[in-house]
N, C-alpha and C positions, 0 to 999 in steps of 0.2 A: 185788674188781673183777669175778671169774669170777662171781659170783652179781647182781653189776648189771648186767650182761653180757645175761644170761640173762631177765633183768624186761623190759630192755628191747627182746629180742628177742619174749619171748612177747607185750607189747605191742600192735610191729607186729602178729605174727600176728593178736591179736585184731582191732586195726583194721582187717585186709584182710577178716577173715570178717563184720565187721558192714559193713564197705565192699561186699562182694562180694551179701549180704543184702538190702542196700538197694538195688542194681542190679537184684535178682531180683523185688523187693518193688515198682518202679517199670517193670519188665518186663511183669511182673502186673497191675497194676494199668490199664499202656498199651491191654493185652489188652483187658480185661475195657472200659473206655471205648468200645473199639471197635466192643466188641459190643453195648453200648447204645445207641451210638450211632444205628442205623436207628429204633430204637422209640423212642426221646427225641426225635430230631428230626419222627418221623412223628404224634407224639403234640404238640409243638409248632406245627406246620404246620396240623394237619386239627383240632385239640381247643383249644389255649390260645389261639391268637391270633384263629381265631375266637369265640371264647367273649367274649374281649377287643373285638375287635370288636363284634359282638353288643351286648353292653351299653352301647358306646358307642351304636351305634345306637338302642336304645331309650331316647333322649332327644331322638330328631330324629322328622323326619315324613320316609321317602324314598321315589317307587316303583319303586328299581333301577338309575335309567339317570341321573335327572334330579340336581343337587347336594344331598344332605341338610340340611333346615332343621331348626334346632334349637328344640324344642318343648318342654325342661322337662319337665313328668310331666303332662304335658298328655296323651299315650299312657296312662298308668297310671289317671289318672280317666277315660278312653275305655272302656276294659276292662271296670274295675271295674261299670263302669254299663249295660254291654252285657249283654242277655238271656242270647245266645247264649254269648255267654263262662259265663256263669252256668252253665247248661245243662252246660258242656263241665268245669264243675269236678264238679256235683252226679256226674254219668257216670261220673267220675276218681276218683272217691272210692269211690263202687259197688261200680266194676272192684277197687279194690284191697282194699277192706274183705273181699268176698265171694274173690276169688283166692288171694290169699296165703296165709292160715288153713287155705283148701282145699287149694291145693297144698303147704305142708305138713304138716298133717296125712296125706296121702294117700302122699307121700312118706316119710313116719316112720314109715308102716304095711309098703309096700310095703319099705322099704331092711330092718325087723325080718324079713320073710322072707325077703328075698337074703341076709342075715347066718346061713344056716344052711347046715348043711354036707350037699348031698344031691347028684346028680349033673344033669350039663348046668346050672349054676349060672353060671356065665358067659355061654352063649347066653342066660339066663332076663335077665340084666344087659344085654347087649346089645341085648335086643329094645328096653328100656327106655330104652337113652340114645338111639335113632337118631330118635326124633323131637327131638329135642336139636337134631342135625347137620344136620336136615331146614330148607330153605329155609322163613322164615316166608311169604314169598309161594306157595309151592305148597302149604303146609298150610293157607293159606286159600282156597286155589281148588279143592283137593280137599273141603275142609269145605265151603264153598259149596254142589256138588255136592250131598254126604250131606245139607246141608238140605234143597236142594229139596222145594219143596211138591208139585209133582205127580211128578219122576222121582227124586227122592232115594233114596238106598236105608234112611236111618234111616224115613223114614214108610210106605216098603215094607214092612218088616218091621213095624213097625205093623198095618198091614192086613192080613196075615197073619194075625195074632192077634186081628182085630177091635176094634182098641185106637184110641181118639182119635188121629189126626196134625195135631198144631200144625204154623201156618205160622211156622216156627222163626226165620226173619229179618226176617219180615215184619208180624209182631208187635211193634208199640212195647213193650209186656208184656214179652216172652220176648227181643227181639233182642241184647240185652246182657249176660244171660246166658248164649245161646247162645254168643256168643262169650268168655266166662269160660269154658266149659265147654272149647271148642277150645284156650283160654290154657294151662288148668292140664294139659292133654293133653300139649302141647308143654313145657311144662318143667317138670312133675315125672321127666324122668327127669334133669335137672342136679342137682336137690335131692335126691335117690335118692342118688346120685353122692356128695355131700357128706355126706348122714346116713350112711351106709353107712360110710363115711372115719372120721367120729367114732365108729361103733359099735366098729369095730374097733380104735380107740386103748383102748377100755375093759377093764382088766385081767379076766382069769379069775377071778383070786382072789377077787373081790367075790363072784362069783356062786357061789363054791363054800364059801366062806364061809356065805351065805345060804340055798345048800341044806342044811347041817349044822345051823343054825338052824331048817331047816322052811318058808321061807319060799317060798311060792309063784311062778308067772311074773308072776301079778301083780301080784303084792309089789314081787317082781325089776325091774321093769319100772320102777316108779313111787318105787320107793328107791332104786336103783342106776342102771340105764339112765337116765331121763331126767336126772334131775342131773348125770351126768357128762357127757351129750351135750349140754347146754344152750350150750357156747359154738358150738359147731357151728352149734345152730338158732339161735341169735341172729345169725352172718352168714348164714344163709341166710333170716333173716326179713329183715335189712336190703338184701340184695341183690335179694330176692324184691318189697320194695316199693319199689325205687328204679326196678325192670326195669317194674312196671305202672303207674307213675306216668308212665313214656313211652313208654307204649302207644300205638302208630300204627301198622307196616306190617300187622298182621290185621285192623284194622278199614279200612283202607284198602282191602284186598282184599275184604274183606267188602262194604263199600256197594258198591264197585264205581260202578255208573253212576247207580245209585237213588239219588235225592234224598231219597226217603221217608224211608232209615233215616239221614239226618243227625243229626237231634234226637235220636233213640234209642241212636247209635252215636258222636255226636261224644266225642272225650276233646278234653283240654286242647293235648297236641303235634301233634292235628291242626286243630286250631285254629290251631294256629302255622304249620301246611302250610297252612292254606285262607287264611289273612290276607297270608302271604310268595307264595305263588307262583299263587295262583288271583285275590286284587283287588292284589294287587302295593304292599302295605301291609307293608314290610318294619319301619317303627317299630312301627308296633302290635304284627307280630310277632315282633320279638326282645325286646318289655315282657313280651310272655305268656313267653318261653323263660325272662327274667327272674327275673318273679314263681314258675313251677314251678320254678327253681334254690331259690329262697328257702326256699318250701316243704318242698325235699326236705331242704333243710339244717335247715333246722329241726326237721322231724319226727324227721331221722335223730341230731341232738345229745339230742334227748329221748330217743330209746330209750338213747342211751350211757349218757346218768345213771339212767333207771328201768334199766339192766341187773344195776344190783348188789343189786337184789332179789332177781332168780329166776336170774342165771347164774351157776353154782359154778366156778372154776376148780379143775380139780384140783394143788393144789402138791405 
């Protein structure tokens, strides 16, 4: 009896410690809901239900005020058949072909020399993320500026040296690269940020390995480093071409008032600003928000499956 006694006291005890567990375990958990709760709700309020929205609309014809009539894909063959829509894909394709390769490449160059150990390496890091944090709208009103054909200071310096000064926006030719040039300014120091992260996940031993081999930096570099950094640059390839794919508040700042550089300078999301809020063709423009949803999905499921090509995870 003293020994069933004893079973069925330690019983309870068990059950009050997995009872008292599960209070802690739904204490926690209450917690933790609450604290998602602003960015769940703030992300459903300003992101899903407009989005939801959205795509309802782009099967109506509405301009804002008056009741939405429902048009079928009557919007989608509109689009597709428009010039200027054309225009604003060929632009969008450009921006990102030309940007993203450059920004990272540029970035995987720059993060290999932040990755060494010398002094003020932090300020050198710094300098580099603060165009990051810098408002897109003032880094295209200061770049504006540095354009300038007659007081800019980049064709200043030009003439100093006797060197050609292109009219750097004003140029259908150069205008969109100009502003690729200001893109990859502004965020390669995010993608820095992120290479830098994966260099440093990469063990020593590799490299020390490699030097008792004989193997060179450049060896080092192209057998070790980038294999093991490859899952790295793959989110930062796909974040790199989702971010240029809706590309508007630089170029927005950029045309500014000039009509001229629309052709030169339209992408696709401001197409979706010039159709919603300038003819007040809110179907037309939530088919184009649409159709660039589709596209990014799409591009972005293909890179997933080509990724098991070239990105190694390390197990």
């Amino acid at each position: 009896m003293g020994g069933f006694s004893t079973t069925i006291g330690k019983n309870k005890q068990s059950i009050v410690v997995v009872e008292r567990k599960r209070k802690k375990l739904d204490k926690e958990a209450m917690i933790a809901l609450l604290f998602i709760a602003p960015t769940f709700l703030g992300l459903l309020v300003f992101y899903m239900l407009p989005a939801i929205a959205s795509f309802g609309l782009s099967f109506t014809s509405w301009d804002g005020i008056t009741t939405p009539v429902f048009v079928g894909l009557e919007n989608i063959n509109t689009i597709l058949q428009d010039p200027t829509f054309q225009r604003s894909i060929i632009n969008t394709i450009v921006f990102t072909i030309v940007s993203v390769p450059l920004s990272v490449v540029i970035a995987t160059f720059v993060s290999l020399l932040l990755n060494q150990k010398i002094k003020g390496m932090v300020i050198y890091r710094t300098l580099y993320f603060l165009p990051v944090v810098t408002m897109p709208v003032a880094v295209g009103m200061v770049w504006k500026w540095l354009y300038n054909t007659e007081y800019g200071l980049i064709n200043y310096i030009l003439s100093v040296f006797h060197l050609p000064q292109p009219s750097w926006l004003f140029n259908p030719n150069l205008a969109l690269f100009s502003v690729i040039l200001v893109y990859v300014w502004m965020t390669v120091g995010n993608n820095v940020i992120l290479i830098l992260a994966g260099l440093q996940g990469v063990s020593k031993s590799y490299y020390e390995a490699a030097q008792i081999d004989g193997a060179s930096k450049l060896k080092q570099f192209f057998n070790i480093t980038l294999p093991l950094i490859t899952p790295t640059l793959f989110f930062v390839f796909i974040t790199s071409m989702i971010s240029s794919l809706q590309m508007f508040d630089l170029i927005f700042v950029m045309i500014g008032d000039n009509d001229a550089l629309l052709d030169p300078l339209r992408t696709i999301v401001f197409g979706v600003y010039e159709s919603g809020f300038k003819y007040s063709q809110m179907g037309i423009a939530s088919a184009q928000a649409f159709l660039l949803f589709i596209a990014i999905l799409a591009i972005t499921i293909v890179q997933f499956i080509f990724q098991k090509k070239w990105v190694h995870y390390d197990s």
